[in-house]
C-alpha positions as CSV (number, residue, x, y, z in Angstrom):
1,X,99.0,34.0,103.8
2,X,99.7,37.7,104.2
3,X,100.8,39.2,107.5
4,X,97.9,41.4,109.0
5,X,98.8,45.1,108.9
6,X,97.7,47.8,110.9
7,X,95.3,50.1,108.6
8,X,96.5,53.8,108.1
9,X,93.6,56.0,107.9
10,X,94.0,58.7,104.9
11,X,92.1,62.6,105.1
12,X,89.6,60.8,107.3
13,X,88.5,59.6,103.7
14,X,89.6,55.9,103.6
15,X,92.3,53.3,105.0
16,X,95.5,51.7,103.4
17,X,96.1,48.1,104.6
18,X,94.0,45.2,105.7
19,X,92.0,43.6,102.9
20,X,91.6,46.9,101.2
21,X,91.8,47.5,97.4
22,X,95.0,49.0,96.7
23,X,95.7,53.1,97.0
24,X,97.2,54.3,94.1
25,X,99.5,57.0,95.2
26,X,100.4,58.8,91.8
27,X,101.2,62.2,90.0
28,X,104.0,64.0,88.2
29,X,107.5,63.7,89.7
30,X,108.0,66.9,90.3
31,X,105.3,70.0,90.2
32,X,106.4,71.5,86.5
33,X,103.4,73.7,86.2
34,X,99.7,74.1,87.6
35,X,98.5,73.3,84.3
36,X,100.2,70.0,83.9
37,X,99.3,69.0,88.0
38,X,95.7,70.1,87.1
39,X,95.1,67.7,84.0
40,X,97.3,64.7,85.9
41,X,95.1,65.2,88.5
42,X,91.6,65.4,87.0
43,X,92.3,62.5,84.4
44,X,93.5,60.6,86.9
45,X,90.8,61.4,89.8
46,X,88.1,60.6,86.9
47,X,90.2,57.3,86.0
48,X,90.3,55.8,89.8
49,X,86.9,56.7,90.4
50,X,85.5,54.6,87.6
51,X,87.7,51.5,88.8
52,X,86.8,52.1,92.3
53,X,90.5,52.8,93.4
54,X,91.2,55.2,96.0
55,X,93.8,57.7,94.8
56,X,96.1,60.1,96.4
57,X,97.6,62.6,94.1
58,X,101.8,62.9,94.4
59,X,104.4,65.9,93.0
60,X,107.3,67.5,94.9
61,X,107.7,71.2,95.3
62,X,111.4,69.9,95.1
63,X,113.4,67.7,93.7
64,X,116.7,68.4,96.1
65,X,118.7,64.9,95.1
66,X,118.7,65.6,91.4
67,X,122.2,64.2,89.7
68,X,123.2,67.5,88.5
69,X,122.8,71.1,90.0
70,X,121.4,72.0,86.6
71,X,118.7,69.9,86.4
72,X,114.8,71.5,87.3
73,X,114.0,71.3,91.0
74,X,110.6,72.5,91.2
75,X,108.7,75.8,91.6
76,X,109.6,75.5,95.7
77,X,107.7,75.4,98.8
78,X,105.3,78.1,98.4
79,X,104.2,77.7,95.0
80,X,104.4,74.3,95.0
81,X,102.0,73.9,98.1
82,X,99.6,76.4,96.4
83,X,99.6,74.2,93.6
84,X,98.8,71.0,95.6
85,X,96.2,72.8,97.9
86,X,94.1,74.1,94.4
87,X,94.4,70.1,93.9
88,X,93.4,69.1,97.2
89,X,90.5,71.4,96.7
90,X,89.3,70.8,93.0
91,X,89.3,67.2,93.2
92,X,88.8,66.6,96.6
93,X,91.6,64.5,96.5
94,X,94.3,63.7,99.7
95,X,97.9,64.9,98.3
96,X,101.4,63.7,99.6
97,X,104.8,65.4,98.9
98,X,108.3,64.7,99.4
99,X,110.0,66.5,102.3
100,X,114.0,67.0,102.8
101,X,114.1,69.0,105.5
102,X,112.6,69.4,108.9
103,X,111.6,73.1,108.7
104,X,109.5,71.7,105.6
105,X,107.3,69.3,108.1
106,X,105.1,71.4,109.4
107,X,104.6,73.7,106.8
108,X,103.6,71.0,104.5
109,X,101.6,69.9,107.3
110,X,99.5,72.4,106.7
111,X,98.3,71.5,102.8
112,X,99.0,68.0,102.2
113,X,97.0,64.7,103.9
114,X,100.7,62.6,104.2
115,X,104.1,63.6,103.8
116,X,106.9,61.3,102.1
117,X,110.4,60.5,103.1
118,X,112.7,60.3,100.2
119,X,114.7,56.7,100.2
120,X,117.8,58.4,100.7
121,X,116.8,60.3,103.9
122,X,114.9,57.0,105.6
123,X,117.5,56.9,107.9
124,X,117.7,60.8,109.0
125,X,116.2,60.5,112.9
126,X,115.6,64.5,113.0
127,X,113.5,64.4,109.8
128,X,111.5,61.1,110.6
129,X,110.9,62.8,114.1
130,X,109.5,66.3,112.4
131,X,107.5,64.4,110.1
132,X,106.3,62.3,111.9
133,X,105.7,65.1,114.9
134,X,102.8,66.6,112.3
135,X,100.3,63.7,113.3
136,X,99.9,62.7,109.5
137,X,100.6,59.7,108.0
138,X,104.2,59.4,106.7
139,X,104.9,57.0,103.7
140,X,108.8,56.1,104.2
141,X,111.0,55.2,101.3
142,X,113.3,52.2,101.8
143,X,116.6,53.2,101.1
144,X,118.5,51.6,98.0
145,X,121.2,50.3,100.6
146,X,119.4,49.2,103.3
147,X,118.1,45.4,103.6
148,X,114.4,45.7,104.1
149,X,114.8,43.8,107.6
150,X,116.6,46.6,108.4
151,X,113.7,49.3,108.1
152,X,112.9,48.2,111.5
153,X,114.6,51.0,113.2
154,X,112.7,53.4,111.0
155,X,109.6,52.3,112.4
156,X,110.9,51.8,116.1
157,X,111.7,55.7,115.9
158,X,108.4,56.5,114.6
159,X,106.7,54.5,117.3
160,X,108.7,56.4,119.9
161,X,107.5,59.1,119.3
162,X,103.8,58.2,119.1
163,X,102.9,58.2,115.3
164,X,102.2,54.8,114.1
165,X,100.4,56.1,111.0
166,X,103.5,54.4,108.4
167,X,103.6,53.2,105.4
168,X,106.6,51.5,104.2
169,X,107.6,51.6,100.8
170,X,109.8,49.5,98.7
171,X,111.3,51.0,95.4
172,X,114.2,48.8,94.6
173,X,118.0,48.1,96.0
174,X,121.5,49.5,93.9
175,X,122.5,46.5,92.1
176,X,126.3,47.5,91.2
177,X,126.8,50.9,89.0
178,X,123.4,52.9,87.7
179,X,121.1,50.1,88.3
180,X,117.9,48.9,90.7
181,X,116.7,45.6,91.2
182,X,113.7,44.4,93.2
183,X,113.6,41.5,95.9
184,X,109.9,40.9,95.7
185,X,110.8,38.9,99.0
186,X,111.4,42.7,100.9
187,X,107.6,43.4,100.2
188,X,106.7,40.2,102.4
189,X,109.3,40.7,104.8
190,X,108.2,44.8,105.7
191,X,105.1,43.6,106.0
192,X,105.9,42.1,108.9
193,X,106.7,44.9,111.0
194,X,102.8,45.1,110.7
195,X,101.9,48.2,108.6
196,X,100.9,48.6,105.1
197,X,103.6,48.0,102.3
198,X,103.8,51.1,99.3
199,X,105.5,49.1,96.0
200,X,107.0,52.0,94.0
201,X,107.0,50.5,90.6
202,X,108.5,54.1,88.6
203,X,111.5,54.6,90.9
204,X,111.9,50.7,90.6
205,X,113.1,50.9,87.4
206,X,115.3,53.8,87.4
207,X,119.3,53.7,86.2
208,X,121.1,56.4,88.6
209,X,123.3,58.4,87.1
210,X,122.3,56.2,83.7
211,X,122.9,59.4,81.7
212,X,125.6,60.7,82.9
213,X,124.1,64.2,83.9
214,X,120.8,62.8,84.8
215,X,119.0,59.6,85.4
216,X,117.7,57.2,83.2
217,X,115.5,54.4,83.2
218,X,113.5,51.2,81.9
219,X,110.0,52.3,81.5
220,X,109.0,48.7,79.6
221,X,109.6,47.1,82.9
222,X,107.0,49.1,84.9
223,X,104.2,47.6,84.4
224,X,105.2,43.5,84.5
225,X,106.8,44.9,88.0
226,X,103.5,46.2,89.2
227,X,101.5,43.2,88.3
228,X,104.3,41.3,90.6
229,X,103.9,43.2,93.3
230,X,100.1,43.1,93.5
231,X,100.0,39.3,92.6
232,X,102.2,39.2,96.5
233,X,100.1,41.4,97.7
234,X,101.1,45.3,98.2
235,X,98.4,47.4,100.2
236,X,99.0,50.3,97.6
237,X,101.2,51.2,94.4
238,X,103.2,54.2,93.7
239,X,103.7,55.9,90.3
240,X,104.6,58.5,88.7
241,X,102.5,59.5,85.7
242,X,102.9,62.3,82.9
243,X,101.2,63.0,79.7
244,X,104.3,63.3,77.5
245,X,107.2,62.0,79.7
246,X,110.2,61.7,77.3
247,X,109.3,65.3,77.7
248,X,109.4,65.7,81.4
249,X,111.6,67.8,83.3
250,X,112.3,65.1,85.9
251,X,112.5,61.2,86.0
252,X,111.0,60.9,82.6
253,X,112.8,57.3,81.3
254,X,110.8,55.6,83.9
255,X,107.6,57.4,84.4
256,X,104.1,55.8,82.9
257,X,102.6,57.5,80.0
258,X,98.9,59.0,81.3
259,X,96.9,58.0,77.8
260,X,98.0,54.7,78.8
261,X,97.1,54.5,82.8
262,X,93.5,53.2,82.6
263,X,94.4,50.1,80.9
264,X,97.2,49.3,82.9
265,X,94.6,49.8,86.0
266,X,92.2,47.6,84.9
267,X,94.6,44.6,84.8
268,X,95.8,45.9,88.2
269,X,92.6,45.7,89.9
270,X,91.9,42.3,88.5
271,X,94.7,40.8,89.6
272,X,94.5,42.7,92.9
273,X,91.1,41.8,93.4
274,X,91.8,37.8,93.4
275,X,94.7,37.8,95.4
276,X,92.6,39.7,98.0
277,X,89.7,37.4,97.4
278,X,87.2,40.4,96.6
């Protein structure tokens, strides 16, 4: 039997948590071009809506922990937020984005409908607090080194300072050099702290520093991963999407092909569906 979760209302449009039907949260890894966040966005809008998933689009205006200071970081925080609000407004979708610093709270605050905390910040008390100052809901990356037992003092200093709109999201531990592993146990166990559970099934599979220069990744392993999680139990999934991602100018090795999304869905809301008894 799952733990009961507190549900975590998004753009006043549904909730994450509960009994729900999983959120897919999912979108480019980073914002490359309006074009390209425009046709993720409307496939993937028209692909949810005829599964009956609730979506939330996802691209960062900047990618600031890429392995080398060559690599693309994104088109920034003004452009990038223009992008995402045209998104926002289009589709009528809620959009998250990564933030790295706490001047970028608020004024993201002002666009998107959540704001996400990179795994390797989770720990950062002056970001949590500016994040989770805005009043939105705030999906928090576990970080590769900590024990998901551990997250519990990420969610104490949200509760102090009043914003219990979390979502907790697991995308895999360092297992040695340039490689991730998933405890499917650490879904179960953040559950406990009694708010919804993200299972980030792209960054899951990722190989730090596999490349040397940049990072690489198991893509094959994606989707076996997701039907994992959902046969546990995870209130909503994360992933990152492109149309041609051996192409992509960020995180391609492990990112899901879009022509390929809708099949992989279905499956996932199958399987979702009789573990939630819907």
């Amino acid at each position: 039997m799952l733990d009961k979760v507190k549900k975590v209302k998004i753009a006043d449009k549904f909730e994450i948590g509960g009994d729900e039907r999983f959120t897919l949260i999912a979108g480019p890894c980073v914002i490359e071009s309006e074009e390209l966040v425009m046709q993720v966005a409307v496939e993937m809008k028209g692909i949810c809506d005829r599964l009956g998933i609730n979506y939330i689009f996802k691209s960062s205006f900047d990618k600031a922990n890429r392995s080398s200071i060559h690599s693309y970081r994104g088109p920034g925080i003004e452009e990038g937020l223009r992008i995402l609000k045209k998104v926002k407004e289009t589709y009528n979708v809620p959009v998250v984005t990564d933030v790295h610093e706490t001047w970028q709270c608020g004024k993201a605050a002002e666009v998107v409908d959540m704001l996400q905390i990179p795994a390797f910040l989770c720990r950062q008390t002056d970001l949590l607090i500016a994040a989770g100052e805005t009043g939105l809901p705030v999906n928090i990356k576990k970080g590769q080194f900590l024990a998901p037992w551990d997250m519990k003092n990420v969610v104490k200093k949200m509760e102090e300072i009043g914003n219990e709109k979390i979502l907790l999201c697991e995308r895999g531990s360092s297992f040695g050099y340039n490689n991730m592993v998933v405890d499917m146990r650490g879904l179960l166990e953040m559950r406990k702290f009694g708010y919804p559970v993200v299972f980030d099934v792209t960054h899951a599979v990722q190989k730090p520093g596999g490349k040397g220069d940049s990072t690489g990744g198991d893509r094959e392993y994606v989707y076996p991963l997701m039907k994992a999680g959902l046969a546990i139990g995870v209130d909503a999934v994360f992933a990152e999407v492109h149309p041609d991602p051996d192409n992509a100018k960020s995180d391609g090795p492990n990112m899901l092909k879009l022509s390929e999304i809708e099949d992989i869905l279905k499956m996932a809301v199958k399987i979702d569906d009789l573990i939630k008894g819907r």
